[in-house]
C-alpha positions as CSV (number, residue, x, y, z in Angstrom):
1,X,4.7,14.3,7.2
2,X,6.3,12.8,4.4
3,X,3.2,12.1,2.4
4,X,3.0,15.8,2.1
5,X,6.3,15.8,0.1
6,X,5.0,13.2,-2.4
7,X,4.4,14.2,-5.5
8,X,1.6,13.1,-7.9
9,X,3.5,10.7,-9.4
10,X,4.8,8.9,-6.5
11,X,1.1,9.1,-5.0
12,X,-0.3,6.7,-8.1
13,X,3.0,4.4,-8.2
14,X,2.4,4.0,-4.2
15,X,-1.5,3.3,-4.7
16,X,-0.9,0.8,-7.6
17,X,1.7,-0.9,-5.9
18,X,-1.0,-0.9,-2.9
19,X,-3.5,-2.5,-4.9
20,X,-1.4,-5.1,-6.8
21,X,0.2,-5.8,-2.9
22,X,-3.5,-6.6,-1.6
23,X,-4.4,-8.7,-4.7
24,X,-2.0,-10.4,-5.4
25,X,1.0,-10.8,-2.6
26,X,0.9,-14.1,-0.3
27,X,1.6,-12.3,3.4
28,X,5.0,-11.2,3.8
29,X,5.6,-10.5,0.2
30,X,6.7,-7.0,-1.0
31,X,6.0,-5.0,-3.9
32,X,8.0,-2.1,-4.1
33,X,8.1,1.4,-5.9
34,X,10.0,3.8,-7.5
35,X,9.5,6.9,-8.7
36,X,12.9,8.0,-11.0
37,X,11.7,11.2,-11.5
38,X,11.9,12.4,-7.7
39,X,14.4,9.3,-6.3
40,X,11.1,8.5,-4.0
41,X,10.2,4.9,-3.1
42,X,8.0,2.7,-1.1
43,X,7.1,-0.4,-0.4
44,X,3.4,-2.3,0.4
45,X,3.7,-5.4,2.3
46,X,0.2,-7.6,3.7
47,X,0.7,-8.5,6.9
48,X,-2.7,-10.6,7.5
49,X,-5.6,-11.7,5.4
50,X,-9.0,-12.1,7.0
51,X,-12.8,-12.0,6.1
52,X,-15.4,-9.9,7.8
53,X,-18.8,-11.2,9.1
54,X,-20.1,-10.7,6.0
55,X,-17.4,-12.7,3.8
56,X,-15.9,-9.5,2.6
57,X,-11.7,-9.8,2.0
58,X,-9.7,-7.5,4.0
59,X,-6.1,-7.7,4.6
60,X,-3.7,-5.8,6.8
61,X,-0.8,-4.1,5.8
62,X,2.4,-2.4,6.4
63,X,3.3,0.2,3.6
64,X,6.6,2.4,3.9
65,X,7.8,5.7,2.2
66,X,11.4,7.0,1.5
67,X,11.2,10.4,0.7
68,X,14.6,12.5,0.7
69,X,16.9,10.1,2.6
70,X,14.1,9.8,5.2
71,X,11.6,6.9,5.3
72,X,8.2,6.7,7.4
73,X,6.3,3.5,7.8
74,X,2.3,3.2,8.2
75,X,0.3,0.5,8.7
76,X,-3.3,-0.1,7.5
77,X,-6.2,-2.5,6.9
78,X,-7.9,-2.6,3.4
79,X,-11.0,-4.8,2.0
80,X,-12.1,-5.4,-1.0
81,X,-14.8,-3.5,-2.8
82,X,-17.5,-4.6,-4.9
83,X,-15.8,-3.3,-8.3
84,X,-12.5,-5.5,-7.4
85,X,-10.6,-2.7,-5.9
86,X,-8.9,-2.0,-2.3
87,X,-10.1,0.2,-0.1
88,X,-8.3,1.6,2.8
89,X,-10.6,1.3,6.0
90,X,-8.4,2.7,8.2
């Protein structure tokens, strides 16, 4: 996969662009990534925002990677954590 090809780099500008996506984006909006040092990019995008049972924020997502002229596209659902943060539940 092309997540293998990632380097560290683009692997923290990807999360923190994840994170700042499921905080802060309305759905629909896009927060992109670059990484200058390996010409990789990405982009997070929520694509719904719901609460479990419980109350806890989650949000779906579409996030996409361009790695070497080639670009793969996953999709996810995050909530929110305790501490404020995102985590990817599958």
């Amino acid at each position: 996969t092309l997540h293998k090809k990632m380097d560290r780099q683009d692997i923290s500008l990807a999360a923190n662009a994840l994170q700042q996506a499921l905080e802060y984006n309305p759905v629909g909006a896009v927060t992109a990534w670059t990484n200058p040092d390996s010409g990789h990019s990405g982009q997070t995008v929520p694509t719904r925002t719901f609460a479990t049972s419980s109350g806890t924020p989650c949000r779906e997502f579409t996030t996409t990677v361009n790695v070497g002229g080639q670009s793969q596209e996953a999709y996810g659902t995050a909530c929110r954590q305790a501490d404020g943060s995102w985590k990817i539940t599958n």
